[in-house]
PDB file of N, H, CA, C and O in Angstrom:
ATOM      1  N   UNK A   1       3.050  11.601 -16.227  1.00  0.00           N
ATOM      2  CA  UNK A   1       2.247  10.405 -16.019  1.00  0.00           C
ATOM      3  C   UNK A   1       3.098   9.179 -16.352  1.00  0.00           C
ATOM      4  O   UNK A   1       3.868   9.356 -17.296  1.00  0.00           O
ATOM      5  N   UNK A   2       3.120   8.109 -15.840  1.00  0.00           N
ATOM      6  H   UNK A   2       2.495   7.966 -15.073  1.00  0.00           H
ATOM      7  CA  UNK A   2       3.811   7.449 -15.178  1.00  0.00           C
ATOM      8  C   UNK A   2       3.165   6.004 -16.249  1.00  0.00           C
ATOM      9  O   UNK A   2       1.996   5.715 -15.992  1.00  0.00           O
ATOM     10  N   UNK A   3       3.911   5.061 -17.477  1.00  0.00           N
ATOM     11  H   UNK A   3       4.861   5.296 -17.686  1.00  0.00           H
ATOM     12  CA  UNK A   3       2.959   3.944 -18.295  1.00  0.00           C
ATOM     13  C   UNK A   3       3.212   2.970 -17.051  1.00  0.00           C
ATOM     14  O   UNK A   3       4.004   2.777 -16.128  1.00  0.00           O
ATOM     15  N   UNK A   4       1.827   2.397 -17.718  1.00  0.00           N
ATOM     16  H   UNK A   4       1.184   2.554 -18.468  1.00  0.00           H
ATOM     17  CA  UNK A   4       1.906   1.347 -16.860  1.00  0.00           C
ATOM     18  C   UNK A   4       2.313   0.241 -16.815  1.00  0.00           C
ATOM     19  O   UNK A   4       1.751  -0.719 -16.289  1.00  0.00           O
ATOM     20  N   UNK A   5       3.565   0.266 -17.484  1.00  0.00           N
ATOM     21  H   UNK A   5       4.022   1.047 -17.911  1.00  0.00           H
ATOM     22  CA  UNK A   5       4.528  -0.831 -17.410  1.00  0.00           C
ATOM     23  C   UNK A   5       5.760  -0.453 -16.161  1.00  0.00           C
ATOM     24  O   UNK A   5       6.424  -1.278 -15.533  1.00  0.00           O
ATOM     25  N   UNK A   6       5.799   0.744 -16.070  1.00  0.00           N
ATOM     26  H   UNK A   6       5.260   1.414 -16.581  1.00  0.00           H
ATOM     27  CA  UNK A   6       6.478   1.595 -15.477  1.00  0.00           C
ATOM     28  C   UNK A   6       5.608   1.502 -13.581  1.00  0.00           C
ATOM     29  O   UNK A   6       5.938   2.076 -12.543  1.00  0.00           O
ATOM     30  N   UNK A   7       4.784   0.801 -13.788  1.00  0.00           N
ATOM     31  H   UNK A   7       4.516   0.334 -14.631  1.00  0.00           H
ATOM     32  CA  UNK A   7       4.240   1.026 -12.072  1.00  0.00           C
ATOM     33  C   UNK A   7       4.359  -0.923 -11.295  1.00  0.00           C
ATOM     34  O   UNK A   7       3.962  -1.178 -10.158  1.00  0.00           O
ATOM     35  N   UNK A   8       4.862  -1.795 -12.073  1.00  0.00           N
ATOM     36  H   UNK A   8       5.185  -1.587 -12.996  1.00  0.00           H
ATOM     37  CA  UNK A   8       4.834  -2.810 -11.775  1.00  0.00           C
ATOM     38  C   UNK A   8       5.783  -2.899 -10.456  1.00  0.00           C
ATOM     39  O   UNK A   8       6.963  -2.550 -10.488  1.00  0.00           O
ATOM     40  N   UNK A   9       5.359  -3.231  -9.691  1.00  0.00           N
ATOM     41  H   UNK A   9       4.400  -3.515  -9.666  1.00  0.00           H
ATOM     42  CA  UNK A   9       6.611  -3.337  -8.382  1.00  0.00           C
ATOM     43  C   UNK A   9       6.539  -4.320  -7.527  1.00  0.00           C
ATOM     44  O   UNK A   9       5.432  -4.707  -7.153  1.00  0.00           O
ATOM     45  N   UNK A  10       7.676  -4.889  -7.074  1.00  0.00           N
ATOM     46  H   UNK A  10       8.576  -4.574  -7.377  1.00  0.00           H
ATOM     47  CA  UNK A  10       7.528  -6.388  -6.212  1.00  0.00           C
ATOM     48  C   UNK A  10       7.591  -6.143  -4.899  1.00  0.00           C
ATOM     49  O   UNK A  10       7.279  -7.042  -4.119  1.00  0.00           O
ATOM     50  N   UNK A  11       8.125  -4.523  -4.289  1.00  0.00           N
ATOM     51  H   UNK A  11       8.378  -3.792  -4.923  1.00  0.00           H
ATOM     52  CA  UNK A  11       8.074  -4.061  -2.986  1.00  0.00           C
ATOM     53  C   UNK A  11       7.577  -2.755  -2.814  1.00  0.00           C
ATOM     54  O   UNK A  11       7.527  -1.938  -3.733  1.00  0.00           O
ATOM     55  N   UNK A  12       7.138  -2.497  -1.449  1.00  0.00           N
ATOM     56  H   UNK A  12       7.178  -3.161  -0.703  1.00  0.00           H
ATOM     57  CA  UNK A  12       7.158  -0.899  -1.198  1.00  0.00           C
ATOM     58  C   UNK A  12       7.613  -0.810   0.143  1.00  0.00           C
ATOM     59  O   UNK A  12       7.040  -1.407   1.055  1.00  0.00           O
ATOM     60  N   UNK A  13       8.368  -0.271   0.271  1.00  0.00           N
ATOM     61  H   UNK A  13       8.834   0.214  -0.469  1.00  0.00           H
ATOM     62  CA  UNK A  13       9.182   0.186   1.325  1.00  0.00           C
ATOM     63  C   UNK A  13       8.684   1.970   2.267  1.00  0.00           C
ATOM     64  O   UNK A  13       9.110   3.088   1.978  1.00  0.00           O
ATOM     65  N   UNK A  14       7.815   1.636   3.238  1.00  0.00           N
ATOM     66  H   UNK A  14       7.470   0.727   3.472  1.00  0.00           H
ATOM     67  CA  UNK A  14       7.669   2.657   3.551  1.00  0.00           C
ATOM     68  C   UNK A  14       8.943   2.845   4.928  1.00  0.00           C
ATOM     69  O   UNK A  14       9.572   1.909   5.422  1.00  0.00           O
ATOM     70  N   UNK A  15       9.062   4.378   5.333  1.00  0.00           N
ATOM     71  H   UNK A  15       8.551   5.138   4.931  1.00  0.00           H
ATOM     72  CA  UNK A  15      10.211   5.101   5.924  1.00  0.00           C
ATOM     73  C   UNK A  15       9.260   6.263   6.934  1.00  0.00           C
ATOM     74  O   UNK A  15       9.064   7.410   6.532  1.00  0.00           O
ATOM     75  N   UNK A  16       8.636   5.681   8.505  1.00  0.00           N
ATOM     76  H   UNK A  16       8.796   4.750   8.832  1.00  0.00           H
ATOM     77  CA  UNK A  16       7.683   6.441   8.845  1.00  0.00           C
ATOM     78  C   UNK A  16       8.610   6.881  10.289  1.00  0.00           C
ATOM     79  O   UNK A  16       9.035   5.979  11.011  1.00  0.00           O
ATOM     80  N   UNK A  17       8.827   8.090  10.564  1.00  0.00           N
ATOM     81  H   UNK A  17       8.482   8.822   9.976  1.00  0.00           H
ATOM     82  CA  UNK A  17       9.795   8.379  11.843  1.00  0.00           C
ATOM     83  C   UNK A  17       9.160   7.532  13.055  1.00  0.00           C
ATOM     84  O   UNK A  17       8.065   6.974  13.119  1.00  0.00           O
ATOM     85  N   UNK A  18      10.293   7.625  14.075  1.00  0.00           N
ATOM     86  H   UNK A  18      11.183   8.078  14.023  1.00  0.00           H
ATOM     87  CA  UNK A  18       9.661   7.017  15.100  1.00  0.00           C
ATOM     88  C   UNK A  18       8.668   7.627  16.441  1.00  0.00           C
ATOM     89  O   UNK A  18       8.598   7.146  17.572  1.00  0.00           O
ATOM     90  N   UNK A  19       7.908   8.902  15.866  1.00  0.00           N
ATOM     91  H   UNK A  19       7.965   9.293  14.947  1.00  0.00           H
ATOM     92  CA  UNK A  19       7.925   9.850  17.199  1.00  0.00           C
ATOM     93  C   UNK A  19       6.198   9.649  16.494  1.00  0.00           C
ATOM     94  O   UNK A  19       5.308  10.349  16.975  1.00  0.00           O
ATOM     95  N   UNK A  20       6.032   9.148  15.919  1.00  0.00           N
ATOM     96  H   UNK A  20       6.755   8.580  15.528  1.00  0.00           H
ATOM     97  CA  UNK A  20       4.634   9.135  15.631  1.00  0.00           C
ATOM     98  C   UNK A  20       3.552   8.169  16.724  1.00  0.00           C
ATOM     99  O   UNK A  20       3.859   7.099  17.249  1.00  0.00           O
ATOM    100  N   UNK A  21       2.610   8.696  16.826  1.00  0.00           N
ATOM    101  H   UNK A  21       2.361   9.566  16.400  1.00  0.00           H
ATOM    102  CA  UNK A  21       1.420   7.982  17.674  1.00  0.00           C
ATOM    103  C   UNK A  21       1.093   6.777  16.943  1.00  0.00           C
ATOM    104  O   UNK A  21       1.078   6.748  15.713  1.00  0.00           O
ATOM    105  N   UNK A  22       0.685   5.231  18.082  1.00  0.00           N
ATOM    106  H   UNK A  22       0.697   5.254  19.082  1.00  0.00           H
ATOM    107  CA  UNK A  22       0.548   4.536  17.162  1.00  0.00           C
ATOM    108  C   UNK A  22      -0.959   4.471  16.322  1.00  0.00           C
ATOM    109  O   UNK A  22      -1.298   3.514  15.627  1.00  0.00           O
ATOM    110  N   UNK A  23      -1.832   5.789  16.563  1.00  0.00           N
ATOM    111  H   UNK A  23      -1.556   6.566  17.128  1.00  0.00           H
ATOM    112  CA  UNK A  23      -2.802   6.039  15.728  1.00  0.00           C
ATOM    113  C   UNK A  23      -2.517   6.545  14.150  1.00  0.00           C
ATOM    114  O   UNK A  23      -3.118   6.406  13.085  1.00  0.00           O
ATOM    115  N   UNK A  24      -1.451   7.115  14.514  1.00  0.00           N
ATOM    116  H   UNK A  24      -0.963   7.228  15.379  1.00  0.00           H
ATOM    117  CA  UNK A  24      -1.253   7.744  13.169  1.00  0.00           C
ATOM    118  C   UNK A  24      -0.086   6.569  11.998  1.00  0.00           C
ATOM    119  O   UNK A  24       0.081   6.750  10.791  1.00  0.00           O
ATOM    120  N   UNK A  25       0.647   5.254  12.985  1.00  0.00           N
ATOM    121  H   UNK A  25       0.512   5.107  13.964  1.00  0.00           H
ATOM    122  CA  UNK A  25       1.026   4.774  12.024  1.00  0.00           C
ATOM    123  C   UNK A  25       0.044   3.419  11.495  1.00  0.00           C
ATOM    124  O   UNK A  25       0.322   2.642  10.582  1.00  0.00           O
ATOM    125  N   UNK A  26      -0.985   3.411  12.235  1.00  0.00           N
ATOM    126  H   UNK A  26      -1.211   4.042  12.977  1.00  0.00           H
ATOM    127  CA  UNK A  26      -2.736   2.703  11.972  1.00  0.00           C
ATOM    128  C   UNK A  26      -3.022   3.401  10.143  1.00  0.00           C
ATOM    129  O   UNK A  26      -3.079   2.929   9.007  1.00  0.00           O
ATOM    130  N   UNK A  27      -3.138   4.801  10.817  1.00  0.00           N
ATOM    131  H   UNK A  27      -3.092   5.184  11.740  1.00  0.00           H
ATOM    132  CA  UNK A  27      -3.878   5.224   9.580  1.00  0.00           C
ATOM    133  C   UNK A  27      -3.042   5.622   8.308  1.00  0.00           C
ATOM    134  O   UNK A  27      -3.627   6.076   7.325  1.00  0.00           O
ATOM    135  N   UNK A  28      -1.732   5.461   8.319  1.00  0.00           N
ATOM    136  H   UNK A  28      -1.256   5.092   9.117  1.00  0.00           H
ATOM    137  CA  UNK A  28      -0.557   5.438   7.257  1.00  0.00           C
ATOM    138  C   UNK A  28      -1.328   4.376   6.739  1.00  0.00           C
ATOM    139  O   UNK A  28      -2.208   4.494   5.886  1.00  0.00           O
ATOM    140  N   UNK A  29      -0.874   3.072   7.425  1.00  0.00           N
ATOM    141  H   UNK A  29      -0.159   2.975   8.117  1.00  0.00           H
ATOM    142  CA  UNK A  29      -0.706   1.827   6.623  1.00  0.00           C
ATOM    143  C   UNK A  29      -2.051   1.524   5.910  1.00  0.00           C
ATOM    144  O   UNK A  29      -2.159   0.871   4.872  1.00  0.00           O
ATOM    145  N   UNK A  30      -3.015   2.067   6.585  1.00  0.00           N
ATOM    146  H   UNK A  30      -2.927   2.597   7.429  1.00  0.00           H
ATOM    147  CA  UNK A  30      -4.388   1.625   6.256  1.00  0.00           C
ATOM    148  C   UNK A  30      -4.574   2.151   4.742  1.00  0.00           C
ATOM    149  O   UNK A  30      -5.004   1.518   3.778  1.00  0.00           O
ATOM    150  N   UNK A  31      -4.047   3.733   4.814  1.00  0.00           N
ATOM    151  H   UNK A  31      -3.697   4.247   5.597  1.00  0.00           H
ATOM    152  CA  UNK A  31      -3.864   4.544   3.416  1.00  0.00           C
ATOM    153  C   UNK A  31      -3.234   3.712   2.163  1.00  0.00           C
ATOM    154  O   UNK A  31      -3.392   3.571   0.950  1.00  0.00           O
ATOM    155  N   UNK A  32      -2.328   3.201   3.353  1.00  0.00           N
ATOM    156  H   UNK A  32      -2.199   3.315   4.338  1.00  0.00           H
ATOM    157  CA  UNK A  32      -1.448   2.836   1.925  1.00  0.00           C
ATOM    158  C   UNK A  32      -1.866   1.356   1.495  1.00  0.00           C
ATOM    159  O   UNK A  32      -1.479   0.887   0.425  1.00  0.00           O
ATOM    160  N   UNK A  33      -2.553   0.753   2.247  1.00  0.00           N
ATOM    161  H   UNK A  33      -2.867   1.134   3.116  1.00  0.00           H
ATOM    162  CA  UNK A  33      -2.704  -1.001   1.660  1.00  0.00           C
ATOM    163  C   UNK A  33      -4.248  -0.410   1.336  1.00  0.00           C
ATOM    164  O   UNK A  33      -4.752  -1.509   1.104  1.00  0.00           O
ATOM    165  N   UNK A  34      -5.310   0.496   1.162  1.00  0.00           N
ATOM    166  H   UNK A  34      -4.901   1.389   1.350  1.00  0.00           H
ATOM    167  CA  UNK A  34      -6.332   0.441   0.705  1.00  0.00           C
ATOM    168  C   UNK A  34      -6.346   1.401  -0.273  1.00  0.00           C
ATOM    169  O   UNK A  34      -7.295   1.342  -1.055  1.00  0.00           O
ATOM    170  N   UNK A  35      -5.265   2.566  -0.481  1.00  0.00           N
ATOM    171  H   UNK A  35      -4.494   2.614   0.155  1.00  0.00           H
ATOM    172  CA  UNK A  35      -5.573   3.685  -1.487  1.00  0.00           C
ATOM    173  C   UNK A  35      -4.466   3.265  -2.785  1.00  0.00           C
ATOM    174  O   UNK A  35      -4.616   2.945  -3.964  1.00  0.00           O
ATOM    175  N   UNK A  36      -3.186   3.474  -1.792  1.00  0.00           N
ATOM    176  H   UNK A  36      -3.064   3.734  -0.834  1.00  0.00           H
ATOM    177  CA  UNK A  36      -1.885   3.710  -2.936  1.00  0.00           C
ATOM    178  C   UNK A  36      -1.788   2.199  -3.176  1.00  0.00           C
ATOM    179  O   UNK A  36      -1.976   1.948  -4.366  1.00  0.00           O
ATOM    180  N   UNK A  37      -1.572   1.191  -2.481  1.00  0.00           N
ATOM    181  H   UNK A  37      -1.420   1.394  -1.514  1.00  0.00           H
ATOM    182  CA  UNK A  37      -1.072   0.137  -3.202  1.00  0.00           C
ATOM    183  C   UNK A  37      -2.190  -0.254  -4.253  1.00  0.00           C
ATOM    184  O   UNK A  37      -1.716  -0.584  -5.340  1.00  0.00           O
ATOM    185  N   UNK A  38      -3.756  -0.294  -4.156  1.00  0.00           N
ATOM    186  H   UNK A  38      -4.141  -0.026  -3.273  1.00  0.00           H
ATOM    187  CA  UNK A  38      -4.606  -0.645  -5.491  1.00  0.00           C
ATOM    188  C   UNK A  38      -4.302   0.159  -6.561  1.00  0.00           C
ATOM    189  O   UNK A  38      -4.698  -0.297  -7.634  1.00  0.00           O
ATOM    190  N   UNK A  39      -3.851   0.981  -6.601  1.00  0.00           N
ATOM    191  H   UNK A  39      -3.529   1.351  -5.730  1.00  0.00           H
ATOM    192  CA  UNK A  39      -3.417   2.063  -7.885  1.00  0.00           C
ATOM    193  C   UNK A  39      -2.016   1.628  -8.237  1.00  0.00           C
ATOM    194  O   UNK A  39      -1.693   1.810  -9.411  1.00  0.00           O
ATOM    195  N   UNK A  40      -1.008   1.012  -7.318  1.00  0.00           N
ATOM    196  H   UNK A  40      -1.271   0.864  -6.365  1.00  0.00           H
ATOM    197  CA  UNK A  40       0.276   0.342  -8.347  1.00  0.00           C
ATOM    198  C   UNK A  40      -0.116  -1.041  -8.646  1.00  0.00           C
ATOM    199  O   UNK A  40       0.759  -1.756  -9.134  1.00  0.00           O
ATOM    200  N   UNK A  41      -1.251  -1.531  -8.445  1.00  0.00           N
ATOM    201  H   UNK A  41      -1.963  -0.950  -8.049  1.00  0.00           H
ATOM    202  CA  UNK A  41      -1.646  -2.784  -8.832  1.00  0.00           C
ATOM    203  C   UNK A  41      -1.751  -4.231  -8.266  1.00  0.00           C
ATOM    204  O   UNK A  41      -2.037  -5.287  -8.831  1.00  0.00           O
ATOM    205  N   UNK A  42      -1.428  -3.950  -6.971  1.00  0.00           N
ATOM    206  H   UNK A  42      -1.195  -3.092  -6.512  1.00  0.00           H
ATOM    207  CA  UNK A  42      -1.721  -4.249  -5.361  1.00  0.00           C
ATOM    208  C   UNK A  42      -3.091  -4.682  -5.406  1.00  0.00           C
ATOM    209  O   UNK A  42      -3.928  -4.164  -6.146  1.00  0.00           O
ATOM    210  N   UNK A  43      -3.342  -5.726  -4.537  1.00  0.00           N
ATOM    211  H   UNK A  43      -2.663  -6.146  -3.936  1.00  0.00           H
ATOM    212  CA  UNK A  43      -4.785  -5.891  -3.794  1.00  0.00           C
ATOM    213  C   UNK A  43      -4.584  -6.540  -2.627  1.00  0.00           C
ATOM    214  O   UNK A  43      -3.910  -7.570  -2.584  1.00  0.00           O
ATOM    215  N   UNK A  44      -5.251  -5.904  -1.376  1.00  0.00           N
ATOM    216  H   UNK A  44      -5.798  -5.068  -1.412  1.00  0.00           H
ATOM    217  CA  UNK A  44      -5.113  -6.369  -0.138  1.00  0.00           C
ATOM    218  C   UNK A  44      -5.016  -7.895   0.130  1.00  0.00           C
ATOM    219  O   UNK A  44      -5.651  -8.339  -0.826  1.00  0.00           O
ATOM    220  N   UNK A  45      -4.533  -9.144   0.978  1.00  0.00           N
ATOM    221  H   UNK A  45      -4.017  -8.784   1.755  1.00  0.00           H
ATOM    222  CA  UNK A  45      -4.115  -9.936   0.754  1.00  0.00           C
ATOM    223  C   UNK A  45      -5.497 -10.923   1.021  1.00  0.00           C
ATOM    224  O   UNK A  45      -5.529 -12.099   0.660  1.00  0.00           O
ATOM    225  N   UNK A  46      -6.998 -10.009   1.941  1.00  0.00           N
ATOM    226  H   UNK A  46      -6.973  -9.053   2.234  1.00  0.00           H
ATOM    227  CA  UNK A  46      -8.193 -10.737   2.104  1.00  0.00           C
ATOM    228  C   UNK A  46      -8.595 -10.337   0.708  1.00  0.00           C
ATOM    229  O   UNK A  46      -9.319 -11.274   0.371  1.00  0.00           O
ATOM    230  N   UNK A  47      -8.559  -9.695  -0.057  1.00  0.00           N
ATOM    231  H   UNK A  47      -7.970  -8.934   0.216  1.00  0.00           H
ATOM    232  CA  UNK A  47      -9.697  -9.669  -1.667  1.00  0.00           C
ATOM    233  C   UNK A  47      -8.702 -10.653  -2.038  1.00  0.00           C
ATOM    234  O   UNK A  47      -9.227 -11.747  -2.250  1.00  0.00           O
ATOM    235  N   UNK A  48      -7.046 -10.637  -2.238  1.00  0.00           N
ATOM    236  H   UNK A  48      -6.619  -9.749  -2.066  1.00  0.00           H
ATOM    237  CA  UNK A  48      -6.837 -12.105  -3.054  1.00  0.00           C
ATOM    238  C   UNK A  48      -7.653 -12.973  -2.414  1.00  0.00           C
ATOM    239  O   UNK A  48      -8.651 -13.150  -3.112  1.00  0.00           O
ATOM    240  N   UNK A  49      -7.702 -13.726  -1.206  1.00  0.00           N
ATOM    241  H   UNK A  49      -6.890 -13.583  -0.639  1.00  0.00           H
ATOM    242  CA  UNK A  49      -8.354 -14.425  -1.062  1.00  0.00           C
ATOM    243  C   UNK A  49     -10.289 -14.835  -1.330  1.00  0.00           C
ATOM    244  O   UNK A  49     -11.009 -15.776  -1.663  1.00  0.00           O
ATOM    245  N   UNK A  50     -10.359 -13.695  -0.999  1.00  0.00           N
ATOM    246  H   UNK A  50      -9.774 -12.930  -0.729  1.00  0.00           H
ATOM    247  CA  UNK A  50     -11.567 -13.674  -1.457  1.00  0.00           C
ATOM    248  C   UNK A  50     -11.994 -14.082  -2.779  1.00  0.00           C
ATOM    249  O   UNK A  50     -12.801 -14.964  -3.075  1.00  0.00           O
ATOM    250  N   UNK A  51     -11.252 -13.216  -3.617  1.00  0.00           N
ATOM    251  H   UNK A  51     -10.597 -12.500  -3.377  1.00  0.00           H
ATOM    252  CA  UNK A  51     -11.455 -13.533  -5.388  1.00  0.00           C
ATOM    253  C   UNK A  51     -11.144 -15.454  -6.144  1.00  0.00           C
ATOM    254  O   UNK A  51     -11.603 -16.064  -7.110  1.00  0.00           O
ATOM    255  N   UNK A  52     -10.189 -15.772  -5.095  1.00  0.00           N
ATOM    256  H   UNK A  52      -9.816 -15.277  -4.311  1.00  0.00           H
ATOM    257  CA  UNK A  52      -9.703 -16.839  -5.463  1.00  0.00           C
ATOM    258  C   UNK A  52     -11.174 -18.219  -5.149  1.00  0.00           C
ATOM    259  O   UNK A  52     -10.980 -19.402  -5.428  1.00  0.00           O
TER     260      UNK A  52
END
C-alpha cells in the first residue's frame, strides 16, 4: 500500500497501442479521468469548476 504522500503526481502518461477501436480508447480515458485519476487525487476539470 502505497502513503499518501507517495501518490501526489503532476502527470499521467497513458501508452494505449494503436490498433484499438476508437470505442475502446472512449472507454480507457473515461476509466481513467472518472475512476483512477480521483483515487491519485485528480478531479475532472468540470467538478473543479463546478466546486469553485
Amino acid at each position: 500500500m502505497l502513503r499518501e504522500e507517495e501518490l501526489l503526481l503532476s502527470e499521467l502518461r497513458l501508452e494505449l497501442p494503436y490498433e484499438f477501436d476508437p470505442g475502446d480508447y472512449e472507454q480507457i480515458l473515461h476509466d481513467v479521468r472518472h475512476h483512477i485519476a480521483p483515487r491519485l487525487g485528480r478531479q475532472p476539470a468540470a467538478a473543479k469548476t463546478a466546486a469553485a
